[in-house]
Each structure stands twice: as C-alpha cells, then as structure tokens.
ROLO-843935 format. One record per residue (C-alpha): residue in three letters; x, y, z; residue number from 1. Coordinates in steps of 0.1 Angstrom, whole numbers, plus 5000, padded with zeros to 4 digits. Layout:
% ROLO-843935
REC   residuo      u      v      w   num
REC       ALA      X      Y      Z   NUM
...
This chain:
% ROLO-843935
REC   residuo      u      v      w   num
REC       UNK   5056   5112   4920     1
REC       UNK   5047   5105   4952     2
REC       UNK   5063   5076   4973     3
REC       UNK   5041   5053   4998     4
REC       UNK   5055   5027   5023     5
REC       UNK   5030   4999   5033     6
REC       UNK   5038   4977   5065     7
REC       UNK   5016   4945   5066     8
REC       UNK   5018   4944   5103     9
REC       UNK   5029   4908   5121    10
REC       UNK   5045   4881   5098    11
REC       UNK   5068   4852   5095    12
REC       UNK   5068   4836   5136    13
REC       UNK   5045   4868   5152    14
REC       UNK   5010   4860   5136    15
REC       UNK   4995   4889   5156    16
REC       UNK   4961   4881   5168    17
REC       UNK   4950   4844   5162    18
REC       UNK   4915   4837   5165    19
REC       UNK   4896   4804   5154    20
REC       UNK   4922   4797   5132    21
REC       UNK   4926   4832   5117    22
REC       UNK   4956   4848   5116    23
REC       UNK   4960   4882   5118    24
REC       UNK   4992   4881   5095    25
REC       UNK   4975   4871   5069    26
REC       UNK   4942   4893   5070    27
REC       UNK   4974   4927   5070    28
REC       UNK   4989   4912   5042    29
REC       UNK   4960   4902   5022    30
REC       UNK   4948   4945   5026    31
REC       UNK   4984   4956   5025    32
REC       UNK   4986   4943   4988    33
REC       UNK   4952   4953   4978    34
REC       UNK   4956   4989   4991    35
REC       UNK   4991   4990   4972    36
REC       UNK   4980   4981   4938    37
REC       UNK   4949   5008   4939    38
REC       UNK   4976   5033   4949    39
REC       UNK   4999   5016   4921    40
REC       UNK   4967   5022   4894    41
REC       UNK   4965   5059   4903    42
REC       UNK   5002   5063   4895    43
REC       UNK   5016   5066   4932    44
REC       UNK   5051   5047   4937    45
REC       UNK   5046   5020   4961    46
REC       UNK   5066   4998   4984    47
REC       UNK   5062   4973   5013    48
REC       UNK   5079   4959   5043    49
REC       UNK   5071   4927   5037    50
REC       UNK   5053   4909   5012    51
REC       UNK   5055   4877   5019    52
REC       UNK   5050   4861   5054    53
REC       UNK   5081   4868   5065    54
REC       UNK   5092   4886   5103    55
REC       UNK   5108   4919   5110    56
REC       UNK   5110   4930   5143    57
REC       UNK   5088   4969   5143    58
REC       UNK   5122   4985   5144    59
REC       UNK   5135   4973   5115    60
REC       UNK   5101   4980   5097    61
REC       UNK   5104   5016   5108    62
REC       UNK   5139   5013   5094    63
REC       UNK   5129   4999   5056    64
REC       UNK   5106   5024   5059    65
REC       UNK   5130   5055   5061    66
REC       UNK   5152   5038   5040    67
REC       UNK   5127   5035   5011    68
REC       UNK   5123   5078   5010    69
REC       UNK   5085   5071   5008    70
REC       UNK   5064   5102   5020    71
REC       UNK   5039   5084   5038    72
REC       UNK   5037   5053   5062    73
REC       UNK   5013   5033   5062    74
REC       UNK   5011   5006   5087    75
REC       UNK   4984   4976   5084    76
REC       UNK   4966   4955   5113    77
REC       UNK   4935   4945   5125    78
REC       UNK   4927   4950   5163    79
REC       UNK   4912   4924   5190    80
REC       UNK   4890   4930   5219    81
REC       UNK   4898   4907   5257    82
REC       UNK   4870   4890   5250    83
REC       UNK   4858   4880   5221    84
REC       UNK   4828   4899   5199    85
REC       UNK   4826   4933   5225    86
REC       UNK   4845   4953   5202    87
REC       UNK   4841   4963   5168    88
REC       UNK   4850   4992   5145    89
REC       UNK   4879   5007   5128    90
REC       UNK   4906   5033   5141    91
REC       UNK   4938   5049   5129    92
REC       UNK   4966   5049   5155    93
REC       UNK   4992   5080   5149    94
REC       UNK   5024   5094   5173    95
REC       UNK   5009   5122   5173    96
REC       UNK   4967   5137   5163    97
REC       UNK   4983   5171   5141    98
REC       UNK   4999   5179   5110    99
REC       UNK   4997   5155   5079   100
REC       UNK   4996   5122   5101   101
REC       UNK   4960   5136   5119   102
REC       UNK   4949   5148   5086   103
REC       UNK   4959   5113   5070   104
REC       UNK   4943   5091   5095   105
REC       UNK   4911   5115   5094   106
REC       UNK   4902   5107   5056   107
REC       UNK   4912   5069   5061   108
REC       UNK   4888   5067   5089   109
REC       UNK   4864   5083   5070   110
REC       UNK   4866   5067   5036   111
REC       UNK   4866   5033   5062   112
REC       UNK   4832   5042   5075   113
REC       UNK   4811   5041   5043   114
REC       UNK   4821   5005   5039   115
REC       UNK   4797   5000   5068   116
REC       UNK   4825   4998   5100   117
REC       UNK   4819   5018   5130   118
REC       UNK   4845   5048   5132   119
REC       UNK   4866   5044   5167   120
REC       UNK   4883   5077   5157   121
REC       UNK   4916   5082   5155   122
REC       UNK   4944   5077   5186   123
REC       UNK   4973   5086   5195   124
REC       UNK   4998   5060   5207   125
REC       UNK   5032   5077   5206   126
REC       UNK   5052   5046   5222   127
REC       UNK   5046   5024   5189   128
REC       UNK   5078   5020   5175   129
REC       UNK   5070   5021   5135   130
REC       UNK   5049   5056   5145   131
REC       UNK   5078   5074   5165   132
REC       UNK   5109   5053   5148   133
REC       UNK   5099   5071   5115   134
REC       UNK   5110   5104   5099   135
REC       UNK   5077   5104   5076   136
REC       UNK   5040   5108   5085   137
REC       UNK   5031   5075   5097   138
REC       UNK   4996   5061   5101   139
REC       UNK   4988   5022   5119   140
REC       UNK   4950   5016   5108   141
REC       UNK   4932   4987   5124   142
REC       UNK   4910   4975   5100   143
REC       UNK   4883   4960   5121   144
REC       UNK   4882   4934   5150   145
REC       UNK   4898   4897   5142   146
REC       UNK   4881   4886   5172   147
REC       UNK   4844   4900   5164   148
REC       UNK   4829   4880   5141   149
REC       UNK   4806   4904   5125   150
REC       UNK   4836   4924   5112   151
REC       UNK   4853   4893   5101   152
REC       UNK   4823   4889   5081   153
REC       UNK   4823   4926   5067   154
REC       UNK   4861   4922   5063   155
REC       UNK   4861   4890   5039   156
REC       UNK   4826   4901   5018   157
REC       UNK   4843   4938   5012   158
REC       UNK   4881   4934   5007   159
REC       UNK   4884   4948   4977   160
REC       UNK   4863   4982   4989   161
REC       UNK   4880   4984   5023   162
REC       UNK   4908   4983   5004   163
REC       UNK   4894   5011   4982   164
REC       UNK   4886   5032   5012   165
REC       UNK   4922   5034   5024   166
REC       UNK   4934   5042   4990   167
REC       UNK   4912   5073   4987   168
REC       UNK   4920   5085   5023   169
REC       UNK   4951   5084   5013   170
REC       UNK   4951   5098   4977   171
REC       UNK   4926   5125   4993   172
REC       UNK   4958   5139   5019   173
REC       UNK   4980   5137   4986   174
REC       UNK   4955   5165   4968   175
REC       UNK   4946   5137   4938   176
REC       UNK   4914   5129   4933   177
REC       UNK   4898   5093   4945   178
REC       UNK   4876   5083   4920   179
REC       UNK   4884   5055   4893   180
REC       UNK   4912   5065   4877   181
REC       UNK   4916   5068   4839   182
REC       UNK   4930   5038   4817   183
REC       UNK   4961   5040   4814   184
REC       UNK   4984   5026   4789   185
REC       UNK   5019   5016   4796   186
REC       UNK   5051   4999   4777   187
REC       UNK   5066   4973   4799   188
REC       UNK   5099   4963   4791   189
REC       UNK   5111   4938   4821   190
REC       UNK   5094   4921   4854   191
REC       UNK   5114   4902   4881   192
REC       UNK   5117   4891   4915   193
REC       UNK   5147   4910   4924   194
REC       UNK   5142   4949   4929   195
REC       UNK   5176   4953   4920   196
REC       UNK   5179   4938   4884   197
REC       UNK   5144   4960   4875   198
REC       UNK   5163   4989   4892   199
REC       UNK   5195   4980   4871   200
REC       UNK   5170   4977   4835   201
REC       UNK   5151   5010   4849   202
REC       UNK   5183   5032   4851   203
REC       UNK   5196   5019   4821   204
REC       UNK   5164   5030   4804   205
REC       UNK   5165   5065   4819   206
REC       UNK   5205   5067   4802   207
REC       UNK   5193   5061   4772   208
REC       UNK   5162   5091   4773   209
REC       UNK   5134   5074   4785   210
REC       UNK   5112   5076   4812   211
REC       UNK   5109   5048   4829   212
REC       UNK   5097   5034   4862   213
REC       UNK   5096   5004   4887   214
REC       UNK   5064   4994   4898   215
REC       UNK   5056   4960   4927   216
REC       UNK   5024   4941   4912   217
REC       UNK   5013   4903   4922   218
REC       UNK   5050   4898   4934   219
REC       UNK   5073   4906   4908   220
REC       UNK   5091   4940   4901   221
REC       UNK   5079   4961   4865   222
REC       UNK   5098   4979   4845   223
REC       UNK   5077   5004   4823   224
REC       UNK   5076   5033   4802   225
REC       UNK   5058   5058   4800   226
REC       UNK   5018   5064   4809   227
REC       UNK   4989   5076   4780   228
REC       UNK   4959   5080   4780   229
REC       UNK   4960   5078   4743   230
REC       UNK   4966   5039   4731   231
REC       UNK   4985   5056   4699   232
REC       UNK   5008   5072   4718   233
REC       UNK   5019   5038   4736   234
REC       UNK   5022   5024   4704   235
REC       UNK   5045   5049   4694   236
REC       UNK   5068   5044   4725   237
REC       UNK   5063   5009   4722   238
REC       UNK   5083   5010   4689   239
REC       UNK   5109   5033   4700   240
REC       UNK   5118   5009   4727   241
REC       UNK   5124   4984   4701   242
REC       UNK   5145   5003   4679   243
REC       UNK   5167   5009   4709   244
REC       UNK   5169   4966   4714   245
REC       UNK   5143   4964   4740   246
REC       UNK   5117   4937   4739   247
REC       UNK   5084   4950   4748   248
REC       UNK   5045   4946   4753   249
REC       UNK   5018   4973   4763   250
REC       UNK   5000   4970   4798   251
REC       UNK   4973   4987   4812   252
C-alpha cells in the first residue's frame, strides 16, 4: 500500500498569508484534510504534519515526514501576490523539475486546471526546506492566490473538487486509476485520538491473523479489517472478529 505525507503548510503562531481576515493556515488545513480523506477512500495510507492548528518549524515538518516512511510529500499552501488581486493561478513548487517529483507536480497542476484555475506551471525552488530536507519526492502546491479575490472565490465554491484534483494528480503518478472509487466495505474494530493505542490494537490484530490497518479520518485514528467489495464477505469477517472478543461494526 502506498504511503502519503500531507503538510498543511503554516499553523499554530505563523498563519502564513493573512488577508482581510483570512488566514492562510486555515485555507492549507481545510485542503490538507480534504485531499487526505479522498486519498484515504481509494485505499492509500495517509498521514499529516499537522492536523490541527498547531506550529512546526519547516524542518521539523520535513523531519515527520521522513520519519513517517510515506512515499510521497505533499506540502499544502496558497500563494499571495505584493499587491493585492495581480496574481492569480495555481503552481507546484519542487527541489528539483525531473524524476517522480516533476512528474507528480505535472498531473497535480493539471488535474488543478480543470477546476477553472490558471496553470502557473510548475517551479523549482530548491532552497525550500520541506523540498530539499526530504528523502522522498516532495511536491509544495499553491492552491491559488489568498490575496486575489477571484480565487478566493473559486477556492471556497470548489473545495471539495480542488481537493479532488490533487487526489487524482496524485493517484495518477501512483499508476491507480482517478475516478470514483468502488464501495468499499470495511470491519472497524477501534478509533482513537492517540496513533499509538490504534497502532497497539492494529498489531495485535495482525498477531492474531488478520489484516488489519490504521487509517486518520475527521480526527481520530481507525482500526479496520479488511476491504470488500462484496457486503457478504464483510459480514463474514465481521463475525470472525467477534469470535476472537473483538467488538465490531461495518464502515464504508
């Protein structure tokens, strides 16, 4: 299974470009989320930096992120023009335009574009610590202009497909397919706060022959079972788990 990172860029005391009132902290981490639970549907193992509105200096960013053993990087902002409205448009900053980075910020850009943004292109900006501090492929998009008010306006009415586009740039550079995926039916058999006590129930799962996985969803930590297609066959899981003392229910 694949492994993402997502950085919601800014947080806690560095709210990144204020404008009017708007903060861009809070426009990363609103997308940041959004992205990660698409990816999180189309069975890809996601993470964040941050999730709350918390600080970490870019460093140590770069540093959960090669911690975490995700594959990819993917870094959240939204950029801002010297004065406002005279810039608009999206474009995906990477160390360096080659390899799987290039590739990655290419589909992203152009998934980004058919939500009605004006492509920028991608640029390279190899002095950005959370693109040349880590050891994976590492993307920063900028979703737009916080101090244009036409994309603000693009931004809030489309969240949910901007979000969309970034997951099928990036599910396109993984080789899987970006349409809707199929339903899918899993047994969930424990959701907390703290990663380590669903890591702990996970593991314990796995010892005793099942397959089991932690996935991060509207802030709390699930542990689950197993992924059909067919409801029967959830069921069926579902009722194994219990023999074995686990207390269950079926998601999907």
């Amino acid at each position: 299974m694949e492994k993402i990172i997502i950085d919601a860029g800014h947080g806690g005391s560095d709210p990144g470009t204020v404008y009017n009132g708007r903060l861009e902290k809070n426009d990363n981490l609103r997308l940041a989320l959004a992205v990660g639970n698409i990816l999180s549907d189309h069975g890809v193992d996601v993470s964040y930096t941050r999730t709350t509105d918390v600080y970490h200096s870019p460093y140590e960013k770069a540093m959960i992120g090669n911690n975490s053993n995700a594959d990819l990087f993917i870094s959240i902002h939204r950029n801002a023009a010297q004065k406002p409205n005279t810039g608009t448009g999206i474009e995906t900053l990477v160390y360096a335009d080659k390899g799987i980075a290039g590739q990655l910020a290419r589909n992203v850009n152009r998934e980004l574009e058919t939500t009605g943004f004006q492509n920028r292109g991608v640029i390279e900006r190899p002095e950005l610590t959370v693109l040349n501090r880590t050891v994976m492929p590492a993307i920063l998009i900028e979703a737009g202009f916080l101090n244009n008010d036409s994309d603000n306006q693009r931004f809030d009415a489309n969240l949910n497909q901007i979000a969309k586009a970034i997951a099928d740039g990036i599910l396109a550079t993984l080789g899987s397919e970006p349409s809707k995926p199929e339903k899918i039916y899993r047994v969930q058999v424990g959701a907390y706060k703290n990663k380590d006590y669903a890591n702990r129930l996970a593991d314990r799962l796995k010892s005793d022959g099942f397959s089991a996985f932690v996935a991060y969803r509207d802030g709390y930590y699930r542990v689950q079972a197993g992924a059909f297609t067919n409801l029967d066959n959830a069921v069926n899981m579902e009722r194994q788990l219990r023999r074995a003392g686990y207390d269950t229910f079926i998601t999907s």
